[in-house]
N, C-alpha and C positions, 0 to 999 in steps of 0.2 A: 059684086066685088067693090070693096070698097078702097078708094085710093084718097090716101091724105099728105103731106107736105109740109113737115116739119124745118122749122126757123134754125139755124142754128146760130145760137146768139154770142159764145162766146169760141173762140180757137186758138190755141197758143200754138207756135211752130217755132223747133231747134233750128241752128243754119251753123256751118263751121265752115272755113276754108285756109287755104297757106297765104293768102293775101287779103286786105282791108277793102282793095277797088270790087277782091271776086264776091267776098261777100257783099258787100252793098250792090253788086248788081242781081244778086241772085236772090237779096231780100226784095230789091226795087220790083223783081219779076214776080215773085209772089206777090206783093202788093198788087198788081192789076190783076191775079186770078183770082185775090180775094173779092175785090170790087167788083167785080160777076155775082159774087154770092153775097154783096150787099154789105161786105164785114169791111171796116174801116183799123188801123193799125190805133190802139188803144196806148201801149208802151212798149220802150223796146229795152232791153239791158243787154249789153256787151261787154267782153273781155277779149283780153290777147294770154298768151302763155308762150312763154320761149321753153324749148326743153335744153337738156343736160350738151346738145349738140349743138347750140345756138338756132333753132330754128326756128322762127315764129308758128303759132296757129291763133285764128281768130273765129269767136264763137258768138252768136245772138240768140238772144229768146226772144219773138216778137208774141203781145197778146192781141189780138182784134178782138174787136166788139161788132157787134152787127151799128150799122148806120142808118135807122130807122128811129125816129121821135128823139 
């Protein structure tokens, strides 16, 4: 049996929430389970969007890169 262990070098992850505090704390939280797997946050892009009832939503893309050389 052969067992091998592939890098994965690059991971982009969606994140949305009804507030700015909930999102950045629930990117912050992913940021430390990616640093288990060695990926460092490469870029982030965000937006907000109010709808037709006044209510906010806020949205992230973050890309990690692996944090090796």
């Amino acid at each position: 049996m052969k067992f091998q262990l592939d890098l994965i070098e690059d991971k982009v992850e969606f994140y949305e929430a009804l507030d700015i505090k909930t999102l950045e704390k629930n990117i912050n939280q992913q940021i430390e389970v990616n640093k288990a797997i060695l990926l460092k946050v490469h870029s982030v892009s965000h937006q907000m969007h109010v709808d037709d009832n006044g209510r906010t939503y806020y949205s992230a893309v973050v890309h990690y890169k692996t944090s090796r050389g």
